[in-house]
C-alpha positions as a Markdown table, in Angstrom:
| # | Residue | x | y | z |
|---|---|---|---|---|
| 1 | Unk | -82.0 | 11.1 | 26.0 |
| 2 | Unk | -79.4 | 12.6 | 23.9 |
| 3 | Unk | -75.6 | 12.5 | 23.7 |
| 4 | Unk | -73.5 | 15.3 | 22.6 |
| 5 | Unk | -69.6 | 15.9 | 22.4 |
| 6 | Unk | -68.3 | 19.1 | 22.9 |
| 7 | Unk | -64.5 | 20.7 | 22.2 |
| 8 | Unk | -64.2 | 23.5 | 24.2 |
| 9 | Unk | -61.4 | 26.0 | 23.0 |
| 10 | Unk | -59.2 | 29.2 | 24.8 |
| 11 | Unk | -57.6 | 29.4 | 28.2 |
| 12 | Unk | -59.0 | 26.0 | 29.6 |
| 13 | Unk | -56.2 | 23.8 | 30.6 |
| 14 | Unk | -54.8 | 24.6 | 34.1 |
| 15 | Unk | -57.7 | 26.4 | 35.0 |
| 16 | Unk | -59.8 | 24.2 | 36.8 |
| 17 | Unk | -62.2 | 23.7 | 34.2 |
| 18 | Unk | -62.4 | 20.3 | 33.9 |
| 19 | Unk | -63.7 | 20.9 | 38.0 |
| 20 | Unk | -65.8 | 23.4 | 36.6 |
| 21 | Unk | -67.3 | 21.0 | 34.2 |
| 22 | Unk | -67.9 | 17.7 | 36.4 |
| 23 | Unk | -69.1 | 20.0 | 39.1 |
| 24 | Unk | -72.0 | 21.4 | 36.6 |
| 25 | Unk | -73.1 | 18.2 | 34.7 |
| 26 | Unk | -73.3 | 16.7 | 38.6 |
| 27 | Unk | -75.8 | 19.3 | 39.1 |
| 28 | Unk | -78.4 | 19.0 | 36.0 |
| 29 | Unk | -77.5 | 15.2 | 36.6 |
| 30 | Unk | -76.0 | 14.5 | 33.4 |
| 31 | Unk | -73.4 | 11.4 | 32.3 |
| 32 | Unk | -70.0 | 11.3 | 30.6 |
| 33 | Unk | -67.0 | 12.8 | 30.8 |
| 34 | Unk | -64.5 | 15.7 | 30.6 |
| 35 | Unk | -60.8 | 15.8 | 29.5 |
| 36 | Unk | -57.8 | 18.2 | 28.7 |
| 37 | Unk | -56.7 | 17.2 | 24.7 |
| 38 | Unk | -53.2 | 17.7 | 23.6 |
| 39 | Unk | -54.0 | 20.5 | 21.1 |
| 40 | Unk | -54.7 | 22.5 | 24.5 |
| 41 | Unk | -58.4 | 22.3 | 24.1 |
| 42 | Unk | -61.0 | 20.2 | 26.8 |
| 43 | Unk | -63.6 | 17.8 | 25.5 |
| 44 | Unk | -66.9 | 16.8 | 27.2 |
| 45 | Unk | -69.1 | 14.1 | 26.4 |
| 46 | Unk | -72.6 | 14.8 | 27.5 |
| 47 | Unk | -75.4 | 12.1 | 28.1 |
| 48 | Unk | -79.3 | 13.3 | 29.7 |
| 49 | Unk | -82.5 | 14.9 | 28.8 |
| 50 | Unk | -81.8 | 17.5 | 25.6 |
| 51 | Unk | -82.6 | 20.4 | 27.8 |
| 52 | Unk | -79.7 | 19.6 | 30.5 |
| 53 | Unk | -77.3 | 19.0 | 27.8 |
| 54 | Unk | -78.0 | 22.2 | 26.8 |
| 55 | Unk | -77.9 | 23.9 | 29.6 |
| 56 | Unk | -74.1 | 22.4 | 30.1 |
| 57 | Unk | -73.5 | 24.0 | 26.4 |
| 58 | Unk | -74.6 | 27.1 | 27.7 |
| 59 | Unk | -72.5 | 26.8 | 30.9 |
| 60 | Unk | -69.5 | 25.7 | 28.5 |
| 61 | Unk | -69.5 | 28.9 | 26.8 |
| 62 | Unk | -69.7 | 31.2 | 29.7 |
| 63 | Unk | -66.7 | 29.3 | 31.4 |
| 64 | Unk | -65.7 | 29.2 | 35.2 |
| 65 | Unk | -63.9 | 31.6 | 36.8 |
| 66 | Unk | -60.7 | 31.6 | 35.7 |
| 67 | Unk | -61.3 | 30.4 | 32.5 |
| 68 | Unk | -61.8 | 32.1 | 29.1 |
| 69 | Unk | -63.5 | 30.1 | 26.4 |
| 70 | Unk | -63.2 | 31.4 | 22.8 |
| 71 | Unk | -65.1 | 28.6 | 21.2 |
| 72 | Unk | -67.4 | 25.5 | 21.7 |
| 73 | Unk | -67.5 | 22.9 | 18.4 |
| 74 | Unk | -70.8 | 20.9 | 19.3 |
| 75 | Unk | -71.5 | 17.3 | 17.8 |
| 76 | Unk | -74.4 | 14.7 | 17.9 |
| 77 | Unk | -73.0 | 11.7 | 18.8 |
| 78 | Unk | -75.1 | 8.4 | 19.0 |
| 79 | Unk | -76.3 | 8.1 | 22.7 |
| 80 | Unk | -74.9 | 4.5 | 24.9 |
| 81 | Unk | -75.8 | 5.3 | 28.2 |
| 82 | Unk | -72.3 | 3.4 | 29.0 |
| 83 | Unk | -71.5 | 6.4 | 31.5 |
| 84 | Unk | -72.7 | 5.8 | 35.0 |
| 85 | Unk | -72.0 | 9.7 | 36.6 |
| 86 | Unk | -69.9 | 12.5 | 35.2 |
| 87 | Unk | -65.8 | 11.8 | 35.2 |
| 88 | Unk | -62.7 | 14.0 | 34.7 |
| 89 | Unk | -60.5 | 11.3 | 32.7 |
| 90 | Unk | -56.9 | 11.7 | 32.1 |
């Protein structure tokens, strides 16, 4: 298990992303979180198996819909496994 933290940069506030996001980790049934940052970028923080955690990085870059992501800063953070499901927080 592995935890990573991603800041996820472009047009992704107000776009549904963060519904994007919660609705993808649910599916490769990963833990953490997702929130909108003041500077106008979204972070995710990303608990599960390396290869799901990757695939979310992969998803991250392509973006939802209405979204368009110009960047994704990735850091190793030390895995917890205090995250019980995957939550939009505010």
């Amino acid at each position: 298990m592995i935890a990573r933290k991603f800041l996820v940069s472009g047009r992704v506030q107000g776009v549904g992303f963060r519904w994007f996001v919660q609705r993808t980790a649910d599916s490769l049934g990963l833990n953490g979180y997702v929130r909108n940052m003041r500077d106008g970028r979204v972070e995710v923080w990303a608990e599960g198996p390396a290869e799901r955690v990757e695939a979310l990085r992969l998803e991250l870059a392509g973006g939802s819909r209405w979204a368009m992501v110009t960047g994704v800063e990735e850091q190793a953070v030390e895995y917890v496994g205090e995250h019980d499901g995957f939550l939009i927080t505010y």
